[in-house]
C-alpha positions as CSV (number, residue, x, y, z in Angstrom):
1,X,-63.0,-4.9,-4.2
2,X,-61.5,-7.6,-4.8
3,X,-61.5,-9.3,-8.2
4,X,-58.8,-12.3,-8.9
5,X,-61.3,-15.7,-9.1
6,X,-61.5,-18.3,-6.7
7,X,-58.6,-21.0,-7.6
8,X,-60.0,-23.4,-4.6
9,X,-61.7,-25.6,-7.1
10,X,-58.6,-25.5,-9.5
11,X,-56.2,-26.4,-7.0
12,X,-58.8,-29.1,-5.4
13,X,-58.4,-30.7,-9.5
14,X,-55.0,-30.6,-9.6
15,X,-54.4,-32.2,-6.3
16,X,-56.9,-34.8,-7.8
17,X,-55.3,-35.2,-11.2
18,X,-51.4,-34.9,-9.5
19,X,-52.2,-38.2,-7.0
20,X,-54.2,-40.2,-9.8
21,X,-51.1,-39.5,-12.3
22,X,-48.8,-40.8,-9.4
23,X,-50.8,-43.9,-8.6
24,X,-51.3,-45.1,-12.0
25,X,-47.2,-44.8,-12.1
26,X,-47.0,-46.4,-9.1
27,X,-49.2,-48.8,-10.0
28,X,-47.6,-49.5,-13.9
29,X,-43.6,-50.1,-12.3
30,X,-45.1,-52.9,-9.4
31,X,-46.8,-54.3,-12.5
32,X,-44.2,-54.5,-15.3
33,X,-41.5,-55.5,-12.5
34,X,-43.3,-58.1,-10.2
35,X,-45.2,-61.3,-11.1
36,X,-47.8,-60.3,-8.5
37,X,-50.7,-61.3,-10.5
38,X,-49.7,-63.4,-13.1
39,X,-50.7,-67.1,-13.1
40,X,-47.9,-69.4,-11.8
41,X,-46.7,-72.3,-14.9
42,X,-47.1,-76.0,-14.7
43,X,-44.4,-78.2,-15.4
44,X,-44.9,-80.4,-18.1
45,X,-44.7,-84.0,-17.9
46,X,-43.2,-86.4,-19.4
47,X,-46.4,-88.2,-21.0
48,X,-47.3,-85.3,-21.8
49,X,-44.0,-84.4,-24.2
50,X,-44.2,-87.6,-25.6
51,X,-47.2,-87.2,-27.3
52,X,-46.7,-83.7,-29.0
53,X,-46.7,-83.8,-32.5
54,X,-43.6,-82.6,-34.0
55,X,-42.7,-81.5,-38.2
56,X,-39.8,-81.1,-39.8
57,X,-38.1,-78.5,-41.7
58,X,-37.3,-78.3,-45.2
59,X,-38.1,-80.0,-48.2
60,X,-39.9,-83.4,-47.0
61,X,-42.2,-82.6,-44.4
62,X,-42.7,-85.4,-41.9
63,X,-44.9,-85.1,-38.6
64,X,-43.8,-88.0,-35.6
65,X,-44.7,-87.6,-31.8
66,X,-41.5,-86.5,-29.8
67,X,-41.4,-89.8,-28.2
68,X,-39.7,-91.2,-31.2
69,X,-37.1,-88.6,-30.4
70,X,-35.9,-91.0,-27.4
71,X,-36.7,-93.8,-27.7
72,X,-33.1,-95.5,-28.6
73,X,-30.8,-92.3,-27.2
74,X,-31.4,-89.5,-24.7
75,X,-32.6,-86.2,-25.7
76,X,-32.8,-82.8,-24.2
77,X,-36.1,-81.1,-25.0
78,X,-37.5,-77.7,-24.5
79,X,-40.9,-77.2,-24.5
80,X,-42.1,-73.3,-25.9
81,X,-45.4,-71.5,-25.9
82,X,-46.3,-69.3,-28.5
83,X,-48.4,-66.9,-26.9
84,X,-52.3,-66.9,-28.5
């Protein structure tokens, strides 16, 4: 008589649970450490930077396009996207 249960299911979920916990890790470092699947950026242009609206800071608020920024001396310009 023999009466321990039959662990072949058990083991057969385990094994299951065990692979799909190392593939989702797997999975999460290529992700957070490669651009595989990301979209690649554009460059902007130069037409395109001229016409962005700009405002200052402080007390009196004034809006201009950037191109005002050079049109008489150079500039350097960086160009950030808020995310949303």
């Amino acid at each position: 008589m023999f009466f321990l249960p039959d662990f072949g299911i058990f083991t057969m979920g385990m094994w299951s649970v065990g692979l799909g916990a190392v593939g989702a890790a797997v999975t999460g470092i290529i992700l957070a450490n490669t651009d595989l699947f990301l979209s690649k950026p554009e460059k902007a242009t130069l037409e395109f930077l001229e016409e962005i609206e700009l405002k200052t800071l402080g007390s009196e608020q004034r809006t201009f396009k950037a191109g005002e920024l050079w049109k008489k001396n150079g500039a350097v310009i960086m160009a950030v996207r808020r995310p949303g």
